[in-house]
N, C-alpha and C positions, 0 to 999 in steps of 0.2 A: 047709366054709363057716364052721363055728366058729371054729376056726381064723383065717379070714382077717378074720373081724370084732373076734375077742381083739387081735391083731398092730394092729388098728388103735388100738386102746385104750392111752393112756399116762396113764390115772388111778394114782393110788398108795396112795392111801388105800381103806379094805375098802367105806367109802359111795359113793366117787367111782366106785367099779370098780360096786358093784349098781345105780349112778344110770344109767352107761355100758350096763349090756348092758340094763334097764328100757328104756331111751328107742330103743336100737335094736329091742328087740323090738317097742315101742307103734308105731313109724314105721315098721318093716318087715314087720308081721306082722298077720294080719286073723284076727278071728275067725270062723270055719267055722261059719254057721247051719246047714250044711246037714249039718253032724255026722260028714263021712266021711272027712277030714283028721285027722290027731290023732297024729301020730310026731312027732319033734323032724326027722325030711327032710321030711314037711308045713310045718313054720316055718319051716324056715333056705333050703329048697330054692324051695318051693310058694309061700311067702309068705301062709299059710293054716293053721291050727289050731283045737286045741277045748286046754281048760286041762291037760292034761296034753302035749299039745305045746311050749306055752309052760311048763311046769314045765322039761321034760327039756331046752329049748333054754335058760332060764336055769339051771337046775345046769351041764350039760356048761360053758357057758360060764364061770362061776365058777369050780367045778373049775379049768380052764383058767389061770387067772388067778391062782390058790391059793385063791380061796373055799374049794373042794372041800365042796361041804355041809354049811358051816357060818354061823350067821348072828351080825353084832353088832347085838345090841340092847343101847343103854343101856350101853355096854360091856361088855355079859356074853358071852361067847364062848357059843353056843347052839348047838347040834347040829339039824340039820333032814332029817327024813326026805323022799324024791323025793313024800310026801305031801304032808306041812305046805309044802313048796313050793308045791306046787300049789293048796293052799286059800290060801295068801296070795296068789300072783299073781292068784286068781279072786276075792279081796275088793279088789283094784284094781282090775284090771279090771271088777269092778261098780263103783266108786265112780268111774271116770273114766268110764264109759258113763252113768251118772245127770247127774256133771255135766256132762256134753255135752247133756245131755236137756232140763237146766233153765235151760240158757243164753238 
């Protein structure tokens, strides 16, 4: 399924390509109140996760693309462990659940 979501992707640039697999995961992926979801084949398969789903289906996809876990900030080429992925997709994912909340 990675796969066939990367192939879709002809962004070029390293923001264009995290902008590309963000918006597909926000649009095709829910998150799992009920906590029993949580693989990257819960997200890409199920359509359902907890933050380490969405971690491992945004790295493998990057990977994919030549991400491979690493991130540009600011131009600094950063090293990101399948951790720190993970706490940043979960400080979006709070911040676009808030402002959905306050709308």
């Amino acid at each position: 399924m990675a796969d066939e979501v990367v192939r879709k992707c002809d962004a070029q640039s390293t923001l264009d390509k995290i902008s590309y697999v963000y918006n597909y995961l926000c649009d095709n992926v829910s998150y799992d109140t009920s906590y029993e979801a949580g693989s990257i084949y819960d997200a890409l398969v199920g359509g359902r996760t907890v933050c380490s789903g969405y971690a491992s289906a945004f790295q493998v996809m990057m990977e994919k693309m030549g991400g491979g876990g690493h991130m540009n900030i600011a131009g600094a080429q950063v090293k990101a462990s399948p951790d720190e992925v993970e706490r940043i997709l979960k400080d979006i994912i709070d911040q676009e659940y808030q402002e959905e909340n306050t709308k």
